[in-house]
C-alpha positions in Angstrom: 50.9 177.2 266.7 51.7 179.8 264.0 50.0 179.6 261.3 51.5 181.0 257.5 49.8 181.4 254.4 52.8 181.2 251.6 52.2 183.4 248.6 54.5 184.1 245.8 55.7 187.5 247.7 53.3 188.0 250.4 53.4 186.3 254.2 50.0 186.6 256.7 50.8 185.4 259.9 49.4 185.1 263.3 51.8 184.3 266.3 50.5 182.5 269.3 51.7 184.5 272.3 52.9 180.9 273.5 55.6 181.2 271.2 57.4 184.3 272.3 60.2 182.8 274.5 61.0 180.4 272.0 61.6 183.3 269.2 63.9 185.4 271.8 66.0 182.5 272.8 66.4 181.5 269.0 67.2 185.7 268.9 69.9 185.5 271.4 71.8 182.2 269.2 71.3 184.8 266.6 72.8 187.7 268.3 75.6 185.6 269.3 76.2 184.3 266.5 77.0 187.8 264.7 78.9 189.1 267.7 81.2 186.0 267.0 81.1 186.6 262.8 81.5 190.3 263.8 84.8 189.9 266.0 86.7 187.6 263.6 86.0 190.4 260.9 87.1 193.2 263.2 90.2 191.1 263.6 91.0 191.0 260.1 89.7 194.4 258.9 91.7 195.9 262.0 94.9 194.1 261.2 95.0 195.0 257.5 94.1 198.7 258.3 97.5 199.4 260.6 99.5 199.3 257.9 97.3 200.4 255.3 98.9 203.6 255.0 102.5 202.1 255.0 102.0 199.8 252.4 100.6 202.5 250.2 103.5 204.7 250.7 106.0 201.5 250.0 104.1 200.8 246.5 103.7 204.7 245.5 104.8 207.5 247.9 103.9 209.2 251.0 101.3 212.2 249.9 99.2 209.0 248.6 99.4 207.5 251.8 95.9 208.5 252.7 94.2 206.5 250.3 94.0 203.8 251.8 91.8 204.6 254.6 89.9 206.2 252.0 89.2 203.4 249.4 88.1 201.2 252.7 85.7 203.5 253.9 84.9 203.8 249.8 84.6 200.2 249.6 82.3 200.1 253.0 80.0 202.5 251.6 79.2 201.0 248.1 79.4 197.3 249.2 76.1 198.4 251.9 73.7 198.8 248.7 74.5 194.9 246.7 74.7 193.6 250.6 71.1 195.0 251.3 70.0 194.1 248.2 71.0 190.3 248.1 69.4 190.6 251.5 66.4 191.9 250.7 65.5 189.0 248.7 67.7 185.8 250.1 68.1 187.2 253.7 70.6 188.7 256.2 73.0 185.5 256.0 73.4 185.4 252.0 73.9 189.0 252.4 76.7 188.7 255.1 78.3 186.0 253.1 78.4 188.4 250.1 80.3 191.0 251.9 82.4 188.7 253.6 83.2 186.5 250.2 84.0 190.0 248.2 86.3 191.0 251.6 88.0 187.5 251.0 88.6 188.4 247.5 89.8 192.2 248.3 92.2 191.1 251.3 93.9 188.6 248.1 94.2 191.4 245.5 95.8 193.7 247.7 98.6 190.5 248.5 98.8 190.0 244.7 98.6 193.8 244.1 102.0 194.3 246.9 103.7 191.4 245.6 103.3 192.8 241.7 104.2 196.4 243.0 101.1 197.4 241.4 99.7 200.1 243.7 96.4 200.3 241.5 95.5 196.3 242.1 96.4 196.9 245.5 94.2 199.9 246.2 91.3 197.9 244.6 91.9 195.3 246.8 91.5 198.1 249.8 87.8 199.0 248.1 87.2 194.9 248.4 88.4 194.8 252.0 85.6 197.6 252.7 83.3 194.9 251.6 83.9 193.1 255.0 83.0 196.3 257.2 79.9 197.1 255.4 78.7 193.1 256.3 79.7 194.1 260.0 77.8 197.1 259.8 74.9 195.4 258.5 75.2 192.5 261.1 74.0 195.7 263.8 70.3 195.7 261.7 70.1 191.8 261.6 70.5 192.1 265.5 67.2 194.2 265.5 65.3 191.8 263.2 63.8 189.1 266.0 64.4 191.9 268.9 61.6 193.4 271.0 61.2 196.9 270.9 62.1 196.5 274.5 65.6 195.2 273.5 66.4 196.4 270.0 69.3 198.8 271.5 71.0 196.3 273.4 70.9 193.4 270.4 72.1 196.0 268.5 75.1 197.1 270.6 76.4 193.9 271.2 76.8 193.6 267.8 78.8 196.4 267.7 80.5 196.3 270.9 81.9 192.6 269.5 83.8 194.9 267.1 86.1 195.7 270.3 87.7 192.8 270.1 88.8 193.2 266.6 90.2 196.6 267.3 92.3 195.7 269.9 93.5 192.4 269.3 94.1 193.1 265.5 96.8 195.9 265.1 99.1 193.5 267.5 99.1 190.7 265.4 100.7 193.1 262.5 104.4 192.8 263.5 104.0 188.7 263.6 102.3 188.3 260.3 105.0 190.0 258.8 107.6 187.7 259.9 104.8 184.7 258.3 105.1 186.8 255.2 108.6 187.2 255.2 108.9 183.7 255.6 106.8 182.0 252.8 108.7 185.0 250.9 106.0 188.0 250.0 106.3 191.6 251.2 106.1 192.2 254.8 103.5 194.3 254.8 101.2 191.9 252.8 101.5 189.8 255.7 98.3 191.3 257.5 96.8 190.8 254.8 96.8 186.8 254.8 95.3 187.1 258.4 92.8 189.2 257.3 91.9 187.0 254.4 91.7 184.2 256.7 89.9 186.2 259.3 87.0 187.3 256.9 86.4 183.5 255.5 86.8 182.0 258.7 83.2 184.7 259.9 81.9 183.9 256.3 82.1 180.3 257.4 80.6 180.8 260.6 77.5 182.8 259.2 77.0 179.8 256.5 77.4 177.3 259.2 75.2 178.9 262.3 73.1 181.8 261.2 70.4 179.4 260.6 66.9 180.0 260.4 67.8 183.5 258.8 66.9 186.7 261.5 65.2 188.9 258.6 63.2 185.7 256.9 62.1 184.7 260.0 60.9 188.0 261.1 59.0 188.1 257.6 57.0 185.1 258.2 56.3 185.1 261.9 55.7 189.2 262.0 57.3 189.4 265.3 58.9 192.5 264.7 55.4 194.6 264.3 53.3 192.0 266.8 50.7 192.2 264.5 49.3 189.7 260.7 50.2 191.7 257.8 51.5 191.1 254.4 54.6 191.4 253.6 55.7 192.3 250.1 59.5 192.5 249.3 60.0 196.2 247.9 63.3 197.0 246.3 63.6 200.5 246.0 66.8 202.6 244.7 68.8 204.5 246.6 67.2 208.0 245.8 63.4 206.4 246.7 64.9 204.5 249.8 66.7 208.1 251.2 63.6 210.1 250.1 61.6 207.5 252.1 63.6 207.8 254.8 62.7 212.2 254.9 59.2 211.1 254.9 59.3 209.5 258.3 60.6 212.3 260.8 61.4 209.9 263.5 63.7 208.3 260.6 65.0 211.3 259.4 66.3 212.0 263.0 67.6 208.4 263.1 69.8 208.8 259.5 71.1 212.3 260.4 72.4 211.3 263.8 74.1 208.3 262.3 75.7 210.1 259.4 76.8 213.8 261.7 78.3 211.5 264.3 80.4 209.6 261.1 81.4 212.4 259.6 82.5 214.7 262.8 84.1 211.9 264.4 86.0 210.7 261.1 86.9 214.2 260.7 88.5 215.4 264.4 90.0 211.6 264.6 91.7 211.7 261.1 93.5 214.9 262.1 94.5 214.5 265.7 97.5 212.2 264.9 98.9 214.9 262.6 98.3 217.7 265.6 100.2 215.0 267.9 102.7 214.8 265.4 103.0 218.3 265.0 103.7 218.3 269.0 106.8 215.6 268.4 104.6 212.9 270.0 105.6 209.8 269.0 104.5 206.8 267.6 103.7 205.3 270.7 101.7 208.1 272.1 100.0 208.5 268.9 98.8 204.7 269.3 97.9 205.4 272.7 95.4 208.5 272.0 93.8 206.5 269.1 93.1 203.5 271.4 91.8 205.3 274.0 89.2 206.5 271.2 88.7 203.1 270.2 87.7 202.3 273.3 85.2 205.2 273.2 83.8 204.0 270.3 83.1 200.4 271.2 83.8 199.4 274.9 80.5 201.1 276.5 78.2 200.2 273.0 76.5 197.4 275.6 75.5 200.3 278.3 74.5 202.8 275.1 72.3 200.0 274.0 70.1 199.6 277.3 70.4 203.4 277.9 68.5 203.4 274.5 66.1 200.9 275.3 65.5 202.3 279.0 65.3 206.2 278.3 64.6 205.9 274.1 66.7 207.0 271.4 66.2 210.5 271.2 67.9 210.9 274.6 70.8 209.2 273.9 71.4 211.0 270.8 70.8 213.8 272.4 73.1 212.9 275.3 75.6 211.8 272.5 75.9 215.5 271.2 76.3 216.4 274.1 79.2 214.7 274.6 80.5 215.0 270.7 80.2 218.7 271.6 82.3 218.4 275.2 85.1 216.4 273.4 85.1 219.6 270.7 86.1 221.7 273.3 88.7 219.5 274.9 90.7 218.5 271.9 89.9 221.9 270.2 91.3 223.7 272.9 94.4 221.3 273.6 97.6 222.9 272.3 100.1 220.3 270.2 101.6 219.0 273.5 98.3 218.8 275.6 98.6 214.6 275.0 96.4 213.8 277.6 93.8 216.7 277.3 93.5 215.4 273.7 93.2 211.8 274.8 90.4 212.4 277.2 88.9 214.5 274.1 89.4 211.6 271.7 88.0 209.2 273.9 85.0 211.3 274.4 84.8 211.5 270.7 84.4 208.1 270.6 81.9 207.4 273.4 79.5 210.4 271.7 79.9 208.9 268.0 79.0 205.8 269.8 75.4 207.5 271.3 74.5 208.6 268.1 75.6 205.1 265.8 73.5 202.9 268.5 70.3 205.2 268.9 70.1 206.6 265.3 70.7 203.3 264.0 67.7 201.5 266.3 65.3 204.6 265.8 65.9 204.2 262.0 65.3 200.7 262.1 62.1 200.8 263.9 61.0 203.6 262.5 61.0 202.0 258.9 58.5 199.4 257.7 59.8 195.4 257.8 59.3 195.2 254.1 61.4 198.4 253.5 64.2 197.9 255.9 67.4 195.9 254.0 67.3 198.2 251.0 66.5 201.4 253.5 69.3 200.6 255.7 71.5 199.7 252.8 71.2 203.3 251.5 71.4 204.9 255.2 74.7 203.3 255.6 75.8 204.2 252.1 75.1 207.8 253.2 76.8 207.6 256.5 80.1 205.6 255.0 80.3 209.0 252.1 79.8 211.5 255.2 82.2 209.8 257.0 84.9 209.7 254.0 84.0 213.7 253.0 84.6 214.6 256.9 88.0 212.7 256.7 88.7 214.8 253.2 87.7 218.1 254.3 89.2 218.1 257.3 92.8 217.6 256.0 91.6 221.1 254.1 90.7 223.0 257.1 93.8 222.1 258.8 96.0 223.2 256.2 94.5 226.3 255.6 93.0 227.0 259.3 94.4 224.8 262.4 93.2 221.8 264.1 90.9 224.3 266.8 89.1 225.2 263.9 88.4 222.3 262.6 86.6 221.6 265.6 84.8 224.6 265.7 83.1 223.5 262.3 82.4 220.0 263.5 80.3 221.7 266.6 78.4 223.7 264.4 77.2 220.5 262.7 76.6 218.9 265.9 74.2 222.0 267.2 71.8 221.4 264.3 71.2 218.3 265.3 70.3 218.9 268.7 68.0 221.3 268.2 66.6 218.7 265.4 66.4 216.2 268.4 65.1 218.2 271.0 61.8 219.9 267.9 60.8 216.0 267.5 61.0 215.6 271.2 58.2 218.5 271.4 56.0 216.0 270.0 54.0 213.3 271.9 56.2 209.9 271.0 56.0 205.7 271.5 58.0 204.5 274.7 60.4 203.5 272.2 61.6 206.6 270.2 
């Protein structure tokens, strides 16, 4: 049996090897259980986010159109540090519930915000909505919490890879919630709004109802994680200790930077590439097409990323995921305005590289970092990531204007190089089976 010595802030455990397959099968509910959260919040972050841009143009004008996408990403990256927080102390499901419960409340200031015309209450309802990504970021790292080292990559990716679902199936279900908007009489274009309310309380529900016992608690008491009877002190450190932390651990370091160069390079080339298409007189139905096919690189092949990580350890795959990053940069950089499949195939491999680096930085950050330090640590390393990805997006509307789309992925190789190189120095070094 396991036996636990409750302090005020300190667990000592010892598990009884006995006990193993009954952990990992209460892991895998656990895993399912946020895959399931994860693709009802996909759903409803997805949904709202096709017409983001439209309904931001309807309440202001077109050259503010682009907030939108912004304040989300905004939203995702402040809502990671009070979600890690709340974790940190009460455990992954109170923290999910907060960052589903303040998506709830976003998705319904952004209906009252349309139906006011108040583009203001409506773009703070966009920074609420971001809320509801951060939690499904966050479920990836609850995924880890009860994993082996063995299996962290692939609990982590099917996490992620649950996101799929969401991405599809939600832009469809724009047009129809329109007409159900239309009908109970508020704006069209509020009307994917109400599904995504409904999306993000009906995954809030299902963490209350089935994330039970808590993945992060339980790790705390039984020590699973680590395999070994330590203490375990909850440390709550800011988010300059918890990033300054994160430099004094190389094989972190690595983790953070893949994670936040794949956001920001892959935020940057896939923000632009509808405006090159456009450019090109492609239409809305080939732009759609490109940016699925991206989608699809980003989350379809997260399972096989995921036991690529655990077979071959992360630095490989995120070295094999620059590799790719840096293939796509030549094939979209190189495709002229018309070249729509050259920059599909680009933008797909785009996807599949960001994927490489998310999945293995994430997991070799995670492991990397002490159990008692993780929830604030990864709060702050996706706070990071989220502001990369959002300055990538920025910029690269600049270098566009005043350079050309080629250029901009030039730039986005050069950050990519750095990286490698970063990779392959660590790699130098004698490392565990599972870095």
């Amino acid at each position: 049996m396991t036996a636990i010595d409750h302090s005020p802030t300190v667990s000592t455990v010892t598990v009884d090897p006995t006990e193993t397959e009954a952990i990992q099968s209460i892991q895998r509910r656990l895993v399912n259980v946020m895959a399931g959260a994860q693709m009802l919040g996909g759903v409803g972050v997805a949904t709202g986010a096709t017409v983001g841009a439209l309904l931001a143009a309807d309440l202001s004008n077109e050259s503010v159109s682009g907030l939108s996408a912004t304040a989300s990403v905004v939203g995702a990256a402040l809502a990671a540090i009070p979600i890690s927080r709340v974790m940190n102390v009460r455990g992954r499901r109170a923290g999910l519930m907060v960052g589903y419960g303040i998506g709830v409340g976003g998705a319904l200031t952004v209906i009252i915000g349309a139906s006011l015309g108040l583009f203001p209450l409506a773009l703070l309802g966009l920074v609420g909505i971001g809320a509801g990504t951060a939690a499904g970021l966050q479920s990836r790292y609850a995924a880890t919490d009860l994993a082996t080292p063995q299996h962290r990559g692939r609990a982590l990716s099917t996490v992620v890879w649950a996101t799929t679902v969401g991405s599809v199936l939600g832009p469809n279900l724009s047009s129809p919630m329109g007409r159900v908007a239309e009908t109970i009489g508020i704006p069209k274009l509020t009307g994917p709004y109400l599904l995504t309310m409904v999306a993000l309380l009906t995954a809030l529900l299902v963490i209350w109802l089935f994330l039970r016992p808590d993945p992060l608690l339980t790790a705390r008491e039984l020590r699973v994680t680590d395999g070994a009877a330590t203490a375990v002190p909850i440390l709550q450190r800011s988010i300059k200790e918890s990033l300054s932390f994160i430099r004094s651990i190389p094989a972190a370091a690595v983790g953070l930077a893949a994670m936040c160069i794949g956001q920001a390079v892959m935020s940057a080339v896939m923000s632009m590439t509808p405006i090159h298409l456009k450019h090109g007189d492609a239409d809305l139905r080939i732009i759609g097409f490109v940016i699925s096919g991206h989608i699809a690189g980003m989350y379809a092949a997260s399972p096989l990323v995921g036991m690529a990580s655990d077979r071959f350890g992360r630095r490989p795959v995120i070295l094999a995921g620059c590799a790719i990053l840096l293939a796509s940069f030549v094939v979209a950089g190189t495709a002229g305005e018309h070249g729509r499949w050259q920059l599909g195939a680009g933008l797909f491999l785009l996807g599949l590289g960001w994927s490489c680096t998310l999945i293995a930085g994430s997991t070799l950050l995670t492991e990397s970092i002490p159990l008692d330090a993780r929830p604030t640590t990864q709060g702050a390393a996706d706070l990071t990531m989220g502001m990369s990805g959002a300055a990538g997006a920025l910029l690269a509307g600049l270098i566009v204007a005043f350079g050309s789309y080629g250029l901009l992925n030039l730039l986005a190789a050069l950050l990519v190089i750095p990286l490698a190189a970063a990779v392959l120095r660590r790699a130098v070094a004698p490392l565990p089976a599972s870095s």
